[in-house]
VONUGU-336954 format. One record per residue: x, z, y of N, C-alpha, C in turn. Coordinates in Angstrom, 1 decimal. Each point is the difference from the previous one (the first is absolute). Layout:
<nodes>
+--------+--------+--------+--------+--------+--------+--------+--------+--------+
!    n_u !    n_w !    n_v !   ca_u !   ca_w !   ca_v !    c_u !    c_w !    c_v !
+--------+--------+--------+--------+--------+--------+--------+--------+--------+
!      X !      Z !      Y !      X !      Z !      Y !      X !      Z !      Y !
...
+--------+--------+--------+--------+--------+--------+--------+--------+--------+
</nodes>
This chain:
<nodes>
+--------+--------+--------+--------+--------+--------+--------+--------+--------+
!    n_u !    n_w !    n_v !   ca_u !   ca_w !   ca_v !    c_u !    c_w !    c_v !
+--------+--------+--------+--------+--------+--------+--------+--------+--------+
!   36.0 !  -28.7 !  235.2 !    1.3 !    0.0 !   -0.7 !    0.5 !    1.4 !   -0.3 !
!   -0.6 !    1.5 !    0.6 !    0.6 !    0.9 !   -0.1 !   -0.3 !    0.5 !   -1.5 !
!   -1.5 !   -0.6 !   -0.7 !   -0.4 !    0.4 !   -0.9 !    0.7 !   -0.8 !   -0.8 !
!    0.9 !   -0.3 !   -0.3 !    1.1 !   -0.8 !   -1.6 !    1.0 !    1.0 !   -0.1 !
!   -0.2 !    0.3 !   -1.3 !    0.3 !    0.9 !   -0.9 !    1.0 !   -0.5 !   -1.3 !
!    0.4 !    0.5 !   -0.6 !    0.7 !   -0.8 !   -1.4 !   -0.8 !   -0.4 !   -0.6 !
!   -1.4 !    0.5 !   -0.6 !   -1.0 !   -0.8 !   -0.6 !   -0.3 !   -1.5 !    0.7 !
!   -0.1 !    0.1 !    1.2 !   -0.5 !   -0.8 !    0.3 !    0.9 !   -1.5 !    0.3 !
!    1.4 !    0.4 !   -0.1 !    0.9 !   -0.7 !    0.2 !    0.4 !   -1.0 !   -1.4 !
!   -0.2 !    0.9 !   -1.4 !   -0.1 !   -0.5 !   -1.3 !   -1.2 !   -1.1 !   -0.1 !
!   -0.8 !    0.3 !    0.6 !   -1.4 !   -0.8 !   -0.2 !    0.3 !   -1.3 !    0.4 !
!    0.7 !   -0.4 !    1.7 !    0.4 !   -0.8 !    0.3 !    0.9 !   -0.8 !   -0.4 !
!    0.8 !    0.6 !   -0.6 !    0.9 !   -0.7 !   -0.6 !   -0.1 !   -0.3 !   -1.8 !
!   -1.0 !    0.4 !   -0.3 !   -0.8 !   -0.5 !   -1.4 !   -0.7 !   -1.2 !    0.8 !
!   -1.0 !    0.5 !    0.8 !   -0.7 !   -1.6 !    0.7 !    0.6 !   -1.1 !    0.6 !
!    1.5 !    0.2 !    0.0 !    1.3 !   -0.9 !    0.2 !    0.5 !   -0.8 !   -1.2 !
!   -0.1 !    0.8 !   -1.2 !    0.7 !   -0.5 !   -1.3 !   -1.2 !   -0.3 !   -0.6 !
!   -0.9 !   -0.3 !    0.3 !   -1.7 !   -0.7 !   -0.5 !   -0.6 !   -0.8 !    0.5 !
!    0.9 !   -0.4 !    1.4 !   -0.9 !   -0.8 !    0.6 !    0.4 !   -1.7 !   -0.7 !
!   -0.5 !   -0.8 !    0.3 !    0.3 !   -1.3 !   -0.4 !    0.0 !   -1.0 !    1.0 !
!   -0.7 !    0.4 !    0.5 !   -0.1 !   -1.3 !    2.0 !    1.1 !    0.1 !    0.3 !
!    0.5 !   -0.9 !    0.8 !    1.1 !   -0.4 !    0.6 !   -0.1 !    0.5 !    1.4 !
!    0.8 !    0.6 !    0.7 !   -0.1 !    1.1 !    1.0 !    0.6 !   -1.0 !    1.0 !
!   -0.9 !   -0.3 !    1.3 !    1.2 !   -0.7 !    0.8 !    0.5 !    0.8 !    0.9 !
!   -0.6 !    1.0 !    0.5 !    0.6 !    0.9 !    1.1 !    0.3 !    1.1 !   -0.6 !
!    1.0 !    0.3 !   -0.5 !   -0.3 !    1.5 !   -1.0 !    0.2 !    1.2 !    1.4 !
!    0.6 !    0.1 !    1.5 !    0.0 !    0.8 !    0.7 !   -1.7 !    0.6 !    0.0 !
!   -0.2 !   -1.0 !    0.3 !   -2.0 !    0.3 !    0.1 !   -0.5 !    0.3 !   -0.6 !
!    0.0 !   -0.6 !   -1.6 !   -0.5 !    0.5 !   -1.0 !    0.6 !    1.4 !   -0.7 !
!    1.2 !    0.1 !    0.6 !    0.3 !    2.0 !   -0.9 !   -0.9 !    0.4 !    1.3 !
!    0.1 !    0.4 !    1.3 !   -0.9 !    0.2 !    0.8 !   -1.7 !    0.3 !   -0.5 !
!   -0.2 !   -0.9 !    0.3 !   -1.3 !    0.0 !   -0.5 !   -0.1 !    0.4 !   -1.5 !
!    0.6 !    0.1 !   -1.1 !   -0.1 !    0.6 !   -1.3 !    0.6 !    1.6 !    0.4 !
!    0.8 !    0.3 !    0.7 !    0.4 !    2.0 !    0.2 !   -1.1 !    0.3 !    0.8 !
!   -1.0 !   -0.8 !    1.2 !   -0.9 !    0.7 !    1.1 !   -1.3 !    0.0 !   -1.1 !
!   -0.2 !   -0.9 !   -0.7 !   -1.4 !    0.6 !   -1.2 !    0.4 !    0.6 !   -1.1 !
!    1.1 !    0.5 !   -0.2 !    0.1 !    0.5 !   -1.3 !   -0.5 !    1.3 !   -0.3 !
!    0.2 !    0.5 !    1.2 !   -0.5 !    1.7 !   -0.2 !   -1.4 !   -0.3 !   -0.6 !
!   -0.9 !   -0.9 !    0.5 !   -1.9 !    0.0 !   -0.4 !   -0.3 !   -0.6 !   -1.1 !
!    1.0 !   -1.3 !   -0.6 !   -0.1 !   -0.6 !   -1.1 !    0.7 !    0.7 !   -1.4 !
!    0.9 !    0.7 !    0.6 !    0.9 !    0.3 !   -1.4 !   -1.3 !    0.8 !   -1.3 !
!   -0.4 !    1.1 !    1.0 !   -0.7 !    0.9 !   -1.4 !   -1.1 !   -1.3 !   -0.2 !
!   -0.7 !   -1.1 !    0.8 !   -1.2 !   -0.7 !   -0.7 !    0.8 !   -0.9 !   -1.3 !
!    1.5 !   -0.3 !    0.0 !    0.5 !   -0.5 !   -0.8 !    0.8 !    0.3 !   -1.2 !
!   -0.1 !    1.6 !   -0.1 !    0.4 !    0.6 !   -1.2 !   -1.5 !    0.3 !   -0.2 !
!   -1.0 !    0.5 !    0.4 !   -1.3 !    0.4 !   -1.0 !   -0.2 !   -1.3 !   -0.5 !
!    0.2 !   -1.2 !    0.5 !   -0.6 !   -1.3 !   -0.6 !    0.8 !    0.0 !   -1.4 !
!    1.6 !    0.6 !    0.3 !    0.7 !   -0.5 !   -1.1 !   -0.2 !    1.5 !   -1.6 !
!   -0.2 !    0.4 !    0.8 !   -0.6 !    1.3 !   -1.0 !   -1.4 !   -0.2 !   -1.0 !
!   -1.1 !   -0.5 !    1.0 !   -1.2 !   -0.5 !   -0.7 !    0.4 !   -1.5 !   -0.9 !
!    1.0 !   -0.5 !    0.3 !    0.3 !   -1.3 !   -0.2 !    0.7 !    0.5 !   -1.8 !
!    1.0 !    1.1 !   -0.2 !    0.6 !    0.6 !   -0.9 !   -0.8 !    0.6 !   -1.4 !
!   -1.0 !    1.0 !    1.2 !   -0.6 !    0.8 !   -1.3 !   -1.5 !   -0.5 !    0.0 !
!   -0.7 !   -0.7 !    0.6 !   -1.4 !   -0.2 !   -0.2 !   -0.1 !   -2.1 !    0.0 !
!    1.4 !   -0.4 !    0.1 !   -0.2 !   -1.1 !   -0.5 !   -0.7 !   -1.1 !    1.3 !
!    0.2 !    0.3 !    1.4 !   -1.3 !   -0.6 !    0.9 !    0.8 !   -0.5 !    1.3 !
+--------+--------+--------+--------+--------+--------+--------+--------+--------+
</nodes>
């Protein structure tokens, strides 16, 4: 948790305003969405980057 940063805090809360499942615990689930975010966030901007300019 020491590693959340503002980047990393925007990410989550983009993956908040995109999600579409219906959340029944949201205590657990921000939990568990801020303790992976530090490792997922950059795999999910290069996704969105390659997704932008190479179309993939």
């Amino acid at each position: 948790m020491e590693k959340i940063d503002f980047h990393t805090m925007e990410y989550v809360l983009e993956c908040l305003r995109n999600n579409t499942t219906k959340v029944r615990d949201i205590r657990s689930y921000m939990l568990t969405t801020l303790y992976n975010a530090p490792v997922t966030c950059s795999n999910y901007y290069k996704a969105e980057v390659n997704h932008d300019f190479y179309g993939q």
